[in-house]
C-alpha positions, 0 to 999 in steps of 0.5 A: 500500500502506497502512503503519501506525505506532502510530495513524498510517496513511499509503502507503509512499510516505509512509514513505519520505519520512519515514524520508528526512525524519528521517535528513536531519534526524539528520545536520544534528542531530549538528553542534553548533548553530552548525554545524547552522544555517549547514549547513541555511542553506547547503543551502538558499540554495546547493542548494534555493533555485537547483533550486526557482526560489526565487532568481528569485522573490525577484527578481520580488518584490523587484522588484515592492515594492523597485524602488529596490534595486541589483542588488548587493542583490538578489543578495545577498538572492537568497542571504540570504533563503533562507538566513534560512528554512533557519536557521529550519528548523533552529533549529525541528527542534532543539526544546528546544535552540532554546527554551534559546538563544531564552530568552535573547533580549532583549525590546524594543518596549514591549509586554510589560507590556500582556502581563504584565497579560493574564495577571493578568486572563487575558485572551486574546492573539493574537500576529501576525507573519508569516514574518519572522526566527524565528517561534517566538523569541515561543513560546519565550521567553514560554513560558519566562517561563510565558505560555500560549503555543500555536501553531496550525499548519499539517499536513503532508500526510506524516501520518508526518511530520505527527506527528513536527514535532508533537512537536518543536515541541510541546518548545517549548510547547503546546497544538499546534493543526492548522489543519484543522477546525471542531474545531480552531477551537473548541479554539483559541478556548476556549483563548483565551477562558481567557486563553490566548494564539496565534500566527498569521502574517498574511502569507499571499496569502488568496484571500477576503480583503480587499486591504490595503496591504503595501509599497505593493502590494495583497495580499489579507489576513485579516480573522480575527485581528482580527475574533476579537480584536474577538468575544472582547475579545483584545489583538492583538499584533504580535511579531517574533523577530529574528536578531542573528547566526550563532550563534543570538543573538536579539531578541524584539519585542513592540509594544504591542498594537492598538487595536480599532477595525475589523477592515481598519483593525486588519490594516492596522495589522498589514501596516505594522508587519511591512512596518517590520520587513522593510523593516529586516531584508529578508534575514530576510522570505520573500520566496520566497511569493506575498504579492501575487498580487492585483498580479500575478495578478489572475485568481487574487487 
């Protein structure tokens, strides 16, 4: 049975799971925001992460990539890692009330003049990072400072829930752009080419792509953000929101951008500087996904 909601038609299957979705997210929403993060972190590394087999995927990675660790570590990011991604969730969900406490975030790493001189020529930006600390601490911090800062993100397959984390992550800055069509593309890039400025995550397994280094370990890569920075004569940037404690403390980590050259050489570039951060900060990297599918399942890379 279809159901329709102002312009948004979906199942009733697909309501449900929105309603379920949306008061799950009220509850965490009236604990203040300390609170909120460790309730979300908790759930999600005690509860979530154990039913979902979450914890042995971070085993089988780390063991792929940090052989040398000891089992104590492990254990301890077994919980840790998918705690980090349950504080991210949470922090993303409280909308402008993240972007108030990201604002106040510290900027390191020696990039933000190359970036303060993009905006004067207006002169595109793509940001990459990957699914490290808090992906959106850049958005909210640079849109504070009044840098066009869109996101481009992946829809839900919940077209009710789609729209509604549309909305909250559009508190933070827009445009939102759904990765979805061709449409999507040429709206990005003319946002780009009028010196706008993108987030993307490179470190998704991409099936077409190329096999670059990533922790010693091949993993098939993307060669898009660099090959658009390149067409459209774009800094590519790397940026890190780091999480400096429980409380929803942060540092945003701007490097220089990259030089161009060639787009594998420019997404190797990209792999070693997120692999720095990681290696630094392992408890905040997902290492729940399937980054190295082109090691472990060469049938599929």
């Amino acid at each position: 049975m279809k159901i329709k909601r102002g312009d948004i038609e979906g199942t009733a299957r697909d309501y449900a799971q929105y309603l379920g979705l949306r008061a799950l997210i009220g509850i965490a929403k009236s604990l203040p925001y300390k609170q909120r993060l460790g309730f979300i972190g908790s759930v999600t590394s005690r509860v979530i992460s154990p039913l979902a087999g979450y914890d042995k995927r971070v085993r089988e990675n780390l063991a792929l990539v940090m052989p040398e660790l000891t089992e104590a570590e492990v254990k301890h990011l077994m919980r840790a890692v998918p705690e980090n991604a349950g504080r991210t969730l949470a922090e993303v969900f409280s909308g402008s009330e993240f972007k108030a406490r990201a604002s106040e975030a510290e900027i390191t790493g020696g990039g933000l003049s190359a970036l303060e001189q993009a905006m004067t020529q207006k002169r595109g930006v793509i940001f990459v990072s990957g699914h490290f600390g808090n992906y959106d601490v850049p958005r909210a911090v640079l849109s504070e400072r009044g840098f066009p800062v869109g996101a481009i993100y992946k829809p839900f397959t919940n077209p009710f829930f789609d729209a509604y984390y549309r909305k909250i992550i559009g508190a933070i800055s827009q445009p939102i752009i759904p990765r979805k069509d061709s449409a999507s593309l040429k709206n990005m890039i003319r946002f780009l080419k009028k010196g706008g400025m993108i987030g993307m995550l490179a470190d998704v397994h991409f099936g077409s792509g190329t096999a670059l280094n990533f922790f010693g370990k091949k993993a098939k890569t993307a060669l898009s953000a660099a090959e658009m920075a390149l067409k459209y004569d774009l800094l590519l940037v790397p940026t890190y929101g780091i999480r400096l404690d429980r409380r929803g403390t942060y540092e945003l980590v701007i490097e220089p951008p990259i030089p161009h050259s060639d787009p594998e050489v420019m997404m190797q570039a990209v792999n070693d500087s997120l692999e720095r951060q990681a290696r630094a900060h392992p408890e905040q990297y997902f290492f729940i996904h399937r980054r190295w599918k082109a090691e472990t399942d060469p049938k599929r890379a």
